[in-house]
C-alpha positions in Angstrom: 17.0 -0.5 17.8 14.9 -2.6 19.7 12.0 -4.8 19.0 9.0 -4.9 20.8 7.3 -8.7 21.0 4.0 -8.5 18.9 1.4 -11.4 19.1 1.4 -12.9 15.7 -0.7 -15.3 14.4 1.2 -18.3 12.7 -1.8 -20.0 11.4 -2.4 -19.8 7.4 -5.4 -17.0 7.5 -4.7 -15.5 4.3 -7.4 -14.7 1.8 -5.5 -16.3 -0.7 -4.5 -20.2 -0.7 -1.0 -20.9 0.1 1.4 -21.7 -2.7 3.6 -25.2 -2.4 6.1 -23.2 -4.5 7.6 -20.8 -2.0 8.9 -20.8 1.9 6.9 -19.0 4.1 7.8 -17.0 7.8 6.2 -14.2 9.3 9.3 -11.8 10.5 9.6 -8.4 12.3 11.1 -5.4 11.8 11.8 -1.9 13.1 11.3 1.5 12.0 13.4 4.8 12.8 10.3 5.6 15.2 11.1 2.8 16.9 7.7 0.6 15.7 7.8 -2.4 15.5 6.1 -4.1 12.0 4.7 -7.3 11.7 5.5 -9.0 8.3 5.1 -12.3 5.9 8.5 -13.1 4.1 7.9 -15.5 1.4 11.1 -17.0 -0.3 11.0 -19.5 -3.5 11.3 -23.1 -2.9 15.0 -24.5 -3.4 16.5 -20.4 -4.2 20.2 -20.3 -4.0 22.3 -17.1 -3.8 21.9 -14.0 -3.2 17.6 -13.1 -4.4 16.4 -9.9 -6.1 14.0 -8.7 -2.9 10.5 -6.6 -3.2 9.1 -5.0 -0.3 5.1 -4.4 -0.8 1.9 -3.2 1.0 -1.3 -1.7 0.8 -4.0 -1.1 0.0 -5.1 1.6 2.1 -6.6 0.2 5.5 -6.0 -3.4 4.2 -4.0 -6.2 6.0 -0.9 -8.6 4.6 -3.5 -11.5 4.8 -5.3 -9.8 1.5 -3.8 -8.3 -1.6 -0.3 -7.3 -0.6 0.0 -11.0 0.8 -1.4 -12.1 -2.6 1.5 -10.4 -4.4 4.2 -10.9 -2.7 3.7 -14.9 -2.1 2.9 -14.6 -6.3 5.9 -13.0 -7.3 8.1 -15.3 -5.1 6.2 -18.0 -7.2 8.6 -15.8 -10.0 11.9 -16.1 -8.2 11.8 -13.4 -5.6 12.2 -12.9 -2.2 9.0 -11.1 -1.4 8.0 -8.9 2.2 4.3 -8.0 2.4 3.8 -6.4 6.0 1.3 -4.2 8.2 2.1 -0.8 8.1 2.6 1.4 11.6 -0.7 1.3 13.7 -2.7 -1.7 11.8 -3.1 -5.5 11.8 -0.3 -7.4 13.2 2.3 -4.1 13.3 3.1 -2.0 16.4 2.4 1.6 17.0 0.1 2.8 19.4 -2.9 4.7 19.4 -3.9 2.4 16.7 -5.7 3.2 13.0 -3.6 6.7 12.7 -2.4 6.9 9.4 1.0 9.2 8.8 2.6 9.9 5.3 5.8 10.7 7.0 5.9 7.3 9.3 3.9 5.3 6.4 6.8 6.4 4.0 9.0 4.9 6.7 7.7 1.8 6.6 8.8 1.4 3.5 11.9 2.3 4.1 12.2 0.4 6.9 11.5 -2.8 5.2 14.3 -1.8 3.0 16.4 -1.7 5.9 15.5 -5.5 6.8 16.0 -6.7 3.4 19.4 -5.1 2.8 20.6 -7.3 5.4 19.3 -11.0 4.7 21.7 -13.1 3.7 19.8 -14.2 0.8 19.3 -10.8 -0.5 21.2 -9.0 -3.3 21.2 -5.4 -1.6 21.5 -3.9 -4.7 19.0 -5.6 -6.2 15.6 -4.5 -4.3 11.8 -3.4 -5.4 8.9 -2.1 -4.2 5.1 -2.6 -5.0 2.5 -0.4 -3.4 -1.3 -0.7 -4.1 -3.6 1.3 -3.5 -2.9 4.1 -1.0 0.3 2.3 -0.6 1.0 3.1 -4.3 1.1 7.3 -3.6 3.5 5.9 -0.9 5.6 4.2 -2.9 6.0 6.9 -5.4 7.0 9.0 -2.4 10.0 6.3 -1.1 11.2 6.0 -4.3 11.7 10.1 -4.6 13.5 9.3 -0.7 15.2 5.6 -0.8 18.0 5.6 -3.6 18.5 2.4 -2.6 15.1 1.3 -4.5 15.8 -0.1 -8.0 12.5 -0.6 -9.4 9.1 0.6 -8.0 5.7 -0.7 -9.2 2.7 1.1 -8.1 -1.0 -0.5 -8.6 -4.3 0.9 -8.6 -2.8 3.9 -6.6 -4.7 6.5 -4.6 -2.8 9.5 -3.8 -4.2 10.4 -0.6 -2.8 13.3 0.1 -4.5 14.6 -2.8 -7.7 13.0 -2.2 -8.3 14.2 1.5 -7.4 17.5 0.7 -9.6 17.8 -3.0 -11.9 14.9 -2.4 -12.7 13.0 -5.1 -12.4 14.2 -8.4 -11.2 17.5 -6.9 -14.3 18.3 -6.7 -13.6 19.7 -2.9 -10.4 21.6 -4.2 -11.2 24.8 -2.5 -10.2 26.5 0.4 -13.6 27.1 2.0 -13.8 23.0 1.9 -10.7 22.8 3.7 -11.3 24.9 5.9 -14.7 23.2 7.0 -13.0 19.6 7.0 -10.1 21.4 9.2 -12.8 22.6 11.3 -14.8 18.7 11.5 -11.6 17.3 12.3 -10.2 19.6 15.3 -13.5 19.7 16.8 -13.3 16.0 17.1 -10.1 16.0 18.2 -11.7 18.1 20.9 -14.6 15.1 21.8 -11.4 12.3 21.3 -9.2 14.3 24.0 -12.4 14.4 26.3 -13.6 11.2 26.1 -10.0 9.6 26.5 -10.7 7.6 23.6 -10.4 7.9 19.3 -13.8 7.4 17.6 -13.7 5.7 14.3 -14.9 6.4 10.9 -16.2 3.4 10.1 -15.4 1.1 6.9 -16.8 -0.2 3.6 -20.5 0.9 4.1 -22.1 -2.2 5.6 -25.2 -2.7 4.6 -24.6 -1.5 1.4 -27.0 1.3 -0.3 -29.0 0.6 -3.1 -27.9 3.4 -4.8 -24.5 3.5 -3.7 -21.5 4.2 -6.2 -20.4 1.5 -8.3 -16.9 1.9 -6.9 -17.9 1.4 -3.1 -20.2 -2.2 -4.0 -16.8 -2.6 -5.6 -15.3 -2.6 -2.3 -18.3 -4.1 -0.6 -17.6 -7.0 -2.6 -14.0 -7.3 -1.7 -13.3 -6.4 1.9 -17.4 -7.5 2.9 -17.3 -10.4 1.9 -16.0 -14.1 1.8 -13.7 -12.7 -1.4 -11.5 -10.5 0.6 -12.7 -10.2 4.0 -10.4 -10.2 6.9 -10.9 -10.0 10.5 -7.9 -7.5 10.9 -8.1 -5.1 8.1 -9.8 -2.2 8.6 -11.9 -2.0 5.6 -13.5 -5.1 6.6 -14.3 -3.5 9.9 -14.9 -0.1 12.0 -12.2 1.4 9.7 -9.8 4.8 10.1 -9.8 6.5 13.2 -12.2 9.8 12.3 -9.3 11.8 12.8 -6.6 9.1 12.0 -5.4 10.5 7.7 -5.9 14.5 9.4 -2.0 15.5 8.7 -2.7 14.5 4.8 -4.5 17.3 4.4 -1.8 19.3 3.8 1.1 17.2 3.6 1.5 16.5 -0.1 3.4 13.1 -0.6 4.1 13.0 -4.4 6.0 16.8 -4.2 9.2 15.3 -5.6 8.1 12.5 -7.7 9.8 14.1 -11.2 13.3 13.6 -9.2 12.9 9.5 -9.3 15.8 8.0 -10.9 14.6 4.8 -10.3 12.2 2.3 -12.8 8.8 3.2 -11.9 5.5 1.0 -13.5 2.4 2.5 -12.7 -0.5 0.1 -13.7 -4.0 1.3 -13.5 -7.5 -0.4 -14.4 -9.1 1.6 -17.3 -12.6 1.5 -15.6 -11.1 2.1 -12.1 -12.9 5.1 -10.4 -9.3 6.2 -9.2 -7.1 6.0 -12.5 -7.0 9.6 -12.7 -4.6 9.4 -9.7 -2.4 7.3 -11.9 -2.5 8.9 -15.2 -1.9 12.4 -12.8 0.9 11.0 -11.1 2.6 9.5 -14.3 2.6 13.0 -15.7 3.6 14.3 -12.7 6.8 12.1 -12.3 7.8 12.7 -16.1 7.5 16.1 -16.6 10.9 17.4 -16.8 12.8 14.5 -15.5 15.7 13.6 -17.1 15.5 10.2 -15.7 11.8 9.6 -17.8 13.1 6.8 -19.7 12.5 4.2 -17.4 9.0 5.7 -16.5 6.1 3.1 -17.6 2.2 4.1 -17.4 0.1 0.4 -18.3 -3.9 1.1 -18.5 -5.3 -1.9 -18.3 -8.8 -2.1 -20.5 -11.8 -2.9 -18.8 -10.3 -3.3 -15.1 -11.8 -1.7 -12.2 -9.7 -0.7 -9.0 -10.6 -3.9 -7.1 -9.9 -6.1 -9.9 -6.1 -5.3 -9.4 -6.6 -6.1 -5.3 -7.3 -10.3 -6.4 -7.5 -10.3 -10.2 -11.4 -9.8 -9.8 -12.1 -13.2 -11.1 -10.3 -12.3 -14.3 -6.8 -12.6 -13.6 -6.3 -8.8 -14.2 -3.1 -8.4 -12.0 -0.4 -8.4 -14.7 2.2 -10.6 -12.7 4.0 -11.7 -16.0 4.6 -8.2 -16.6 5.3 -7.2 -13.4 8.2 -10.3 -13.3 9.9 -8.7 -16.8 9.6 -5.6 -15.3 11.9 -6.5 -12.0 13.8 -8.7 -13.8 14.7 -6.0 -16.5 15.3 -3.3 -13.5 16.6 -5.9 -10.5 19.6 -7.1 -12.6 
């Protein structure tokens, strides 16, 4: 395993302010293909012994420097050693050509920061977490169902994006004839990307935004356009996805296994969110005949939309005091 030397940026550019509570260090770490991933390790002031550790990331084409940053540097407020990092092919990480999204390497990454936290010296290896938001919360659900090493697993505002590239929104693309013409958008311009030597991208949030746009995307206007959430490295706040970049979701379900999870598993979802279905679904989907249900916890949070859970929304609606009983009851 060998590390590749990434160009970091050690200045504070969060979108968050720094907490005096906690020790920060940005770290890297290798995956099994042999990526290197860029990552902020926060650790709580004063900690002695061996730490309880949570991994997290997301959301989907965001950055460390926003909401997985956020809750990793707030839950080592809570006594935990925290990793938020860039996932293969975006901000800070390694992994060339860049803005490809894979839910086999993506699940990896996961993993992979498993692997780094198994090893610190301040880290209890059988005592670690993982959070995944957004997009990053399908994925999580997936490394549970493959890392037995994971104790506890909360998933936030999740997308399952296998699900949503291949049924679009609301399933209301669940048909084969829409597949089939996405399949057919998607190779032809991996036809143009192969001639012109070069990916196009797909574009971000929708910049300016529509009057009569969705009240979910001025939701993410408002987060990743912004001064709120904006960030010079995260995709959403920029050109976005390579056009071609989530292709290999389309028919590469993630959440196949998700009723084998042994593991604790929170899934916490904003009752107005325009994507709780995808965690009410994937609750149902991980209890149904699972014998390990027990430790299986849906939380609906009332009047919440998706973003909301990304910085609280101006409403403080990330539940980090449940979140910290949760680990603590499952990282013990």
């Amino acid at each position: 395993m060998k590390a590749a030397e990434l160009v970091l940026t050690y200045d504070w550019d969060k979108t968050f302010p720094k907490s005096d509570k906690v020790e920060h260090r940005k770290v890297t770490f290798v995956n099994r293909y042999g990526i290197t991933l860029a990552a902020d390790l926060y650790t709580p002031k004063n900690a002695e012994g061996k730490l309880a550790a949570i991994a997290v990331s997301g959301p989907f084409g965001a950055v460390k420097e926003q909401a997985s940053g956020l809750y990793a540097q707030s839950m080592a407020e809570r006594g935990f050693l925290t990793l938020a990092f860039d996932p293969s092919f975006t901000g800070e990480s390694g992994g060339e050509p860049r803005y490809m999204a894979s839910p086999d390497i993506n699940t990896e990454d996961f993993q992979a920061a498993v692997d780094f936290l198994s090893v610190q010296d301040n880290v209890d290896p059988e005592r670690i977490g993982i959070i995944g938001i957004c997009g990053w919360g399908g994925m999580a659900l997936n490394t549970a169902a493959l890392d037995t090493r994971i104790k506890a697993t909360v998933v936030s505002t999740m997308y399952d994006m296998a699900r949503v590239n291949a049924k679009g929104y609301f399933d209301a693309e669940d048909s084969s004839d829409a597949r089939y013409a996405k399949r057919q958008a998607l190779n032809a311009q991996r036809t143009a990307d192969y001639r012109n030597g070069s990916y196009a991208l797909g574009g971000g949030v929708v910049d300016p935004l529509p009057e009569d746009a969705p009240a979910f995307v001025k939701d993410y206007y408002d987060y990743y356009k912004t001064q709120r959430g904006y960030h010079s490295r995260s995709l959403n706040s920029n050109n976005g996805w390579n056009v071609i970049g989530c292709m290999s979701f389309l028919n590469q379900p993630i959440l196949q296994y998700s009723n084998e999870i042994h593991s604790a598993v929170l899934i916490m979802h904003g009752e107005k969110a325009h994507s709780c279905y995808f965690g009410r679904d994937a609750y149902a989907n991980m209890v149904k005949d699972n014998p390990y249900a027990g430790n299986k916890e849906l939380l609906i949070l009332p009047d919440i939309t998706h973003t909301d859970l990304y910085d609280g929304g101006g409403k403080n609606a990330i539940p980090f005091d449940k979140m910290e009983e949760f680990f603590h009851a499952y990282l013990k």
